[in-house]
C-alpha positions in Angstrom: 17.0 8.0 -102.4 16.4 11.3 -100.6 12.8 10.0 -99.9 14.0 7.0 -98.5 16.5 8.5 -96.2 14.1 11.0 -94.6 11.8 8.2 -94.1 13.9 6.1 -92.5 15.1 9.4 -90.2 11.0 9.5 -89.3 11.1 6.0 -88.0 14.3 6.1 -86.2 13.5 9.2 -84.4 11.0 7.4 -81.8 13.8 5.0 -81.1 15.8 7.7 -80.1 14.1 9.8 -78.3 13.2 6.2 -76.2 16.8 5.5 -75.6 17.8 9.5 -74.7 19.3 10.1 -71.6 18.3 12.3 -68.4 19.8 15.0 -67.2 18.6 17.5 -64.7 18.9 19.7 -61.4 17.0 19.5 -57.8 15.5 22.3 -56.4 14.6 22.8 -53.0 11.7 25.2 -53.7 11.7 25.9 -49.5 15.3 27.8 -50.1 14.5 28.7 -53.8 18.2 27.1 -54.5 19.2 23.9 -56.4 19.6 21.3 -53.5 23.2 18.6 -53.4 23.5 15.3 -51.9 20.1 13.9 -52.7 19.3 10.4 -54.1 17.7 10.2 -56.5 16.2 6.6 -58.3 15.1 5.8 -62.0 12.1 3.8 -62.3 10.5 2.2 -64.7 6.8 0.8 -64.2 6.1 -2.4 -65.9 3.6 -5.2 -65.6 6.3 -6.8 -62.6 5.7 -3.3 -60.8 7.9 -1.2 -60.3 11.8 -1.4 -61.3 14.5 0.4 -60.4 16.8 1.2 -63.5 19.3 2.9 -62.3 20.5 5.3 -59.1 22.8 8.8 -58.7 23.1 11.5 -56.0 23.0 15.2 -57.1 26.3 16.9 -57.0 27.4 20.2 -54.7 25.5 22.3 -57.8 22.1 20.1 -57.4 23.3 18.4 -60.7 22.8 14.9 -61.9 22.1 12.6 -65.2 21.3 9.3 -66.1 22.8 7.3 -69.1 20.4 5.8 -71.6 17.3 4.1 -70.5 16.9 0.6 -71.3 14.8 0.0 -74.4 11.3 -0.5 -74.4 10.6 3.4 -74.2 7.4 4.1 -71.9 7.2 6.4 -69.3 9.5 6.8 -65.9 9.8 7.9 -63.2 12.2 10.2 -61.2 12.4 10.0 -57.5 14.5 11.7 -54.8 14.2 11.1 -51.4 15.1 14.0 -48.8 14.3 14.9 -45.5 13.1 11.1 -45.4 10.0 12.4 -48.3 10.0 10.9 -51.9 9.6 13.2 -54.4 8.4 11.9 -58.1 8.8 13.8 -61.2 7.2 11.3 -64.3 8.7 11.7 -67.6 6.3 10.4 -70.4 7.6 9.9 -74.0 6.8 13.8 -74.9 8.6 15.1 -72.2 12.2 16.7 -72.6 14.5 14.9 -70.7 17.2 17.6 -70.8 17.0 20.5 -68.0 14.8 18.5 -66.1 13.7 20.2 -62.8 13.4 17.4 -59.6 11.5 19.7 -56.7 12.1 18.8 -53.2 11.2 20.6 -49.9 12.7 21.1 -46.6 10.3 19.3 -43.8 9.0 20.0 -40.5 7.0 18.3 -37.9 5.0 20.6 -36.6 1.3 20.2 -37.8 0.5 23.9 -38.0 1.9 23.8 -41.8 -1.2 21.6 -42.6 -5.1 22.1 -42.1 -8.4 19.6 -43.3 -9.9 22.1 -46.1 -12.8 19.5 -46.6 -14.2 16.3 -45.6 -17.0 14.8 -47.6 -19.0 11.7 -46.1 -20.6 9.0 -48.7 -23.3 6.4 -47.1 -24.4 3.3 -49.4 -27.0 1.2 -47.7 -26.9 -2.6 -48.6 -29.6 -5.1 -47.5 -27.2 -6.3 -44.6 -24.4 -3.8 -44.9 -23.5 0.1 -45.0 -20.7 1.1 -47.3 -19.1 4.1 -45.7 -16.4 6.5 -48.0 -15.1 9.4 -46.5 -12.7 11.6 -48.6 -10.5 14.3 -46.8 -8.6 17.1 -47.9 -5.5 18.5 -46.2 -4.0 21.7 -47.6 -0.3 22.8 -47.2 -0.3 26.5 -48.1 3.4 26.5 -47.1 6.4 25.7 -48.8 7.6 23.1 -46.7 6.5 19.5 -46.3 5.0 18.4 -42.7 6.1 14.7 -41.8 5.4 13.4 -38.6 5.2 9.8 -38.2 3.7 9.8 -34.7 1.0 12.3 -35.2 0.2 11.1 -39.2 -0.8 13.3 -41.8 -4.4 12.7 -41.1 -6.6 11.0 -38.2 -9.8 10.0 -38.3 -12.4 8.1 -36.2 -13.6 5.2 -36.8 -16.8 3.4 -35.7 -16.1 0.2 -33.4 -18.8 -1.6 -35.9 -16.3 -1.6 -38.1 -13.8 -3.9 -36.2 -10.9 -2.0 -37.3 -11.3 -3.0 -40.6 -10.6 0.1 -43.2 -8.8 0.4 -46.4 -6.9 4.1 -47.3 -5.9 5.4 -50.0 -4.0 8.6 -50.0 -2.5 10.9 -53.1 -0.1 14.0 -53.1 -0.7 16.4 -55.2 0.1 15.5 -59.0 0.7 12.3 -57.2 -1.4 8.9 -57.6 -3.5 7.4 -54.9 -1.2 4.9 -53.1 -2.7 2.4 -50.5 -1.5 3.2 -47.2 -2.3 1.1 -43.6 -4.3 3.0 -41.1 -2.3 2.6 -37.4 -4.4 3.0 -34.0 -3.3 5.7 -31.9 -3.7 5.6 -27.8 -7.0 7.2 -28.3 -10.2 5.2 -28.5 -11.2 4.3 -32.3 -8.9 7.0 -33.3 -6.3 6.1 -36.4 -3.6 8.1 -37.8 -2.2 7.7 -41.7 1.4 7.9 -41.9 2.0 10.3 -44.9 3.6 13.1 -45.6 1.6 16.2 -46.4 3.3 18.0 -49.0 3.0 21.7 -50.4 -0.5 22.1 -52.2 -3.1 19.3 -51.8 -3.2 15.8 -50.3 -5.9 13.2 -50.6 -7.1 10.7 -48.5 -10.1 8.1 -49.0 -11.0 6.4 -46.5 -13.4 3.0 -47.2 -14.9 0.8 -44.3 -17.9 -1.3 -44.1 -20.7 -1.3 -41.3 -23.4 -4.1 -40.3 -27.2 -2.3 -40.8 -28.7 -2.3 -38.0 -32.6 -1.5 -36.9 -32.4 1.5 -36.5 -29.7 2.8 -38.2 -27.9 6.0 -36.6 -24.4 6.8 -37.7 -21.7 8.5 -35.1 -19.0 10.1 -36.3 -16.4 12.0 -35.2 -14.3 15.0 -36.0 -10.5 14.9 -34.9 
């Protein structure tokens, strides 16, 4: 009977950890101290997309929980949104759900808090087309989060041959790459990408397609 019941124990366990709630506190890592008023969402991914489960706002000590998830288990997400930034925290199945620390950063528009480490250029020739990929790095060595919607977290030129057509794909860091739309700016063939660039690392790949052309010269430009 003993057996029985630490089997059964063994099997329920999963179930419970699935159901367990969340509790936690948000950090603003720009002032070092736990952060009130933010809201914060509970999302679950699923084959609909994404599903918001539940919503809270951190209390005047940065504090705030969730009751039990729905069932299914799976991994979620944590989000908090300040200074107009999301901020995602994912909790996988083997995560501890108690304790849980949600970082957030003050932000600031000023684009001196973020620099292009590298930019890497990839050229496939097709019989009647050029796929172009250029991948750029921005590095924030700050602790604080530049977001400027007019100026973007990254510009770039792009070729008139390419109509304006380009796809772009940008990724925080410990983030996933999310599609984003490329705006034109009041320069000539210059774009910007509204994202903000956050404390570490921050992605962007940019994908458009050119007519070949004989000869071929590529022009590109730096901005």
């Amino acid at each position: 009977m003993k057996t029985l019941i630490a089997c059964a124990l063994l099997v329920l366990a999963p179930a419970s950890l699935a159901f367990a709630s969340i509790d936690g506190v948000v950090v603003n890592r720009t002032s070092g101290k736990p952060q009130p008023n933010v809201s914060i969402a509970l999302i679950k991914p699923g084959q609909q997309g994404m599903r918001t489960i539940g919503n809270t706002v951190s209390d005047a000590a940065g504090h705030f929980s969730f009751e039990k998830d729905e069932p299914g288990g799976g991994p979620q997400l944590l989000q908090a949104n300040y200074r107009g930034v999301n901020y995602n925290k994912l909790m996988t199945p083997n995560v501890p759900t108690a304790n849980v620390e949600l970082d957030v950063y003050e932000a600031t528009g000023s684009p001196a808090s973020a620099r292009i480490a590298q930019r890497m250029l990839v050229l496939e020739p097709g019989s009647a087309r050029i796929d172009v990929s250029e991948t750029v790095l921005v590095e924030n060595p700050t602790n604080t989060t530049y977001n400027n919607s007019e100026l973007g977290g990254v510009r770039f030129y792009l070729p008139p041959a390419a109509n304006g057509q380009v796809r772009v794909n940008a990724q925080g860091p410990q983030g996933m790459p999310l599609p984003r739309p490329a705006e034109k700016t009041d320069e000539s063939n210059v774009f910007k990408v509204d994202f903000p660039i956050k404390p570490g690392e921050t992605e962007f790949e940019i994908a458009y397609t050119l007519p070949v052309a004989a000869p071929f010269t590529y022009r590109g430009r730096l901005v």
